[in-house]
RODO-2510 file (C-alpha; in nm, 4 decimals, decimal comma):
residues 113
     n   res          X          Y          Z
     1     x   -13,7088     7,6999    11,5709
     2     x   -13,5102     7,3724    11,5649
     3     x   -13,1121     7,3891    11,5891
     4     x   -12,8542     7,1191    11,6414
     5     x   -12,5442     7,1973    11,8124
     6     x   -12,2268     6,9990    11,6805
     7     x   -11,8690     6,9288    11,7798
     8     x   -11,6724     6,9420    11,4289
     9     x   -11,2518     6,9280    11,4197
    10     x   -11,3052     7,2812    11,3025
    11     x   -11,4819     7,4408    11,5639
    12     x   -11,8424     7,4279    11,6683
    13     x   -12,1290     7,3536    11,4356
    14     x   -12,4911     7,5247    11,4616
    15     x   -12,7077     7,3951    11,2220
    16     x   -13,0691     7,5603    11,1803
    17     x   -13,3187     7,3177    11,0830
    18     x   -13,5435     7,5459    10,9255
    19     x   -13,6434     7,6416    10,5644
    20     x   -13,6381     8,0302    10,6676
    21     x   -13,4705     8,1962    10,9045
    22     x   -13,6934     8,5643    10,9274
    23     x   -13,8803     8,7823    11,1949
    24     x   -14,0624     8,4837    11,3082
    25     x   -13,7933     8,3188    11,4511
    26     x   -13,4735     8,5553    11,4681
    27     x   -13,5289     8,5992    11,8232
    28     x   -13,5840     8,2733    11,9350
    29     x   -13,2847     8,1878    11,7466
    30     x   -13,0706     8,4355    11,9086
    31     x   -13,1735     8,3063    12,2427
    32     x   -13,0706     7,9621    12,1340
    33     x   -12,7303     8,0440    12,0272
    34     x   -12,7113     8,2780    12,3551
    35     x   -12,7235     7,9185    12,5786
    36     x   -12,4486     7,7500    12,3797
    37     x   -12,1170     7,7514    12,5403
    38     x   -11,8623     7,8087    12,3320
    39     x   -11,5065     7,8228    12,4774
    40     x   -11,2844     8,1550    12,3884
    41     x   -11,0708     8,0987    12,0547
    42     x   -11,2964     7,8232    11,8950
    43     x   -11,4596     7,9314    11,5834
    44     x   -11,8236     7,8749    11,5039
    45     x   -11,9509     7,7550    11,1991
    46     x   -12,3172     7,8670    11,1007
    47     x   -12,4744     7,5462    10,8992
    48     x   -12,7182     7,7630    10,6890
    49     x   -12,7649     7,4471    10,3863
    50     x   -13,1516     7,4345    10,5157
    51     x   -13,2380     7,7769    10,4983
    52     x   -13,4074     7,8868    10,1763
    53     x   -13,5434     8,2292    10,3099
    54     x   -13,3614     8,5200    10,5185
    55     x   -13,4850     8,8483    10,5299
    56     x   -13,3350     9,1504    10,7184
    57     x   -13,4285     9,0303    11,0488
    58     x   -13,2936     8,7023    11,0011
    59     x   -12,9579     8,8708    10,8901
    60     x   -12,9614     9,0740    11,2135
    61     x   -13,0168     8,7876    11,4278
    62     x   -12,6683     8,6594    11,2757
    63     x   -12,4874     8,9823    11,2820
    64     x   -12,6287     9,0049    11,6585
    65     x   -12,4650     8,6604    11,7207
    66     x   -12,1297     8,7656    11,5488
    67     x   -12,0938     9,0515    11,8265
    68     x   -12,2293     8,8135    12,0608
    69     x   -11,9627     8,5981    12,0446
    70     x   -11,7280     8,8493    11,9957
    71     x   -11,3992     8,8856    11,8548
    72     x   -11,2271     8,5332    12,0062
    73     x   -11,4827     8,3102    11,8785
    74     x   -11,5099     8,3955    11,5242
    75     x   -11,8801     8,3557    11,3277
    76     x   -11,8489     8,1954    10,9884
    77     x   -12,1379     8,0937    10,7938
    78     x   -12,1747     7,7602    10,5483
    79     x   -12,3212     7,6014    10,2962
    80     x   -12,5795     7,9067    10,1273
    81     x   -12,8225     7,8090     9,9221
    82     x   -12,8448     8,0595     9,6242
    83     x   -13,1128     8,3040     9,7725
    84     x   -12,9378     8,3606    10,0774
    85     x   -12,5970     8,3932     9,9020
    86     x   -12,7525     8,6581     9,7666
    87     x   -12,8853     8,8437    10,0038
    88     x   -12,5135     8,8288    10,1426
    89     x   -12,3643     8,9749     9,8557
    90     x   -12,6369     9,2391     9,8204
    91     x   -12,5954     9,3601    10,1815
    92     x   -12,1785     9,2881    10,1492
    93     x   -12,2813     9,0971    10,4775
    94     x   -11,9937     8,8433    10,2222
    95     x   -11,7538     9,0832    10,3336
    96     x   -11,7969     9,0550    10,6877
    97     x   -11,8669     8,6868    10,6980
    98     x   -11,5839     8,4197    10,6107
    99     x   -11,8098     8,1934    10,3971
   100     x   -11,7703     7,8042    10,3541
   101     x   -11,8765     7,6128    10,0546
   102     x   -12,0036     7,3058    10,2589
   103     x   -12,0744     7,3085    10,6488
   104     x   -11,7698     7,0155    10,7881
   105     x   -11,9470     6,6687    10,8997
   106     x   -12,0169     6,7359    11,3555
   107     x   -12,0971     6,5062    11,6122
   108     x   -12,3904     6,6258    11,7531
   109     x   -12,3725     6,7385    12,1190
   110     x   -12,7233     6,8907    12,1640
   111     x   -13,0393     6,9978    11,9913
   112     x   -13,2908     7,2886    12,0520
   113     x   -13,6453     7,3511    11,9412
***
């Protein structure tokens, strides 16, 4: 499970560097995100434009990262490809999740995986 970790004007940037994001590797990418500091009130911005799979468990793993970071650091998710838009609309995870059009350009800080 690879994952780069970005400053962006907007808040910070997690990108996951994989083509699916499923039962395989929904845990290891909740552990990943569990190490990143991210200071109360700035947002983070889920860089999902790699990611042509999710299943259930790789929708968990996100809403388990959402109440991870709880209420101060808001979860938003970017730049779906059409299969995982999907799956967000099916599930109405669309109306939990603010959802960006394009992930903003980051400065990368780190890099896991």
């Amino acid at each position: 499970m690879r994952v780069v970790i970005g400053q962006a004007a907007d808040g910070l940037v997690i990108t996951v560097q994989e083509a699916r994001l499923d039962a395989a590797v929904a845990i290891a990418f909740k552990d990943i995100v569990r190490d990143v500091h991210v200071p109360e009130g700035m947002p983070v911005i889920l860089d999902l434009s790699q990611v042509e799979f999710l299943d259930s468990s790789g929708l968990g793993a996100i809403v388990g990262v959402m109440k991870l970071l709880g209420p101060t650091r808001p979860l938003e998710v970017a730049a779906l490809s059409d299969a995982v838009r999907k799956l967000f609309r099916l599930t109405r995870m669309d109306t939990v999740f603010k959802i960006r059009p394009y992930a903003p350009k980051a400065e990368i800080i780190s890099a896991a995986g």
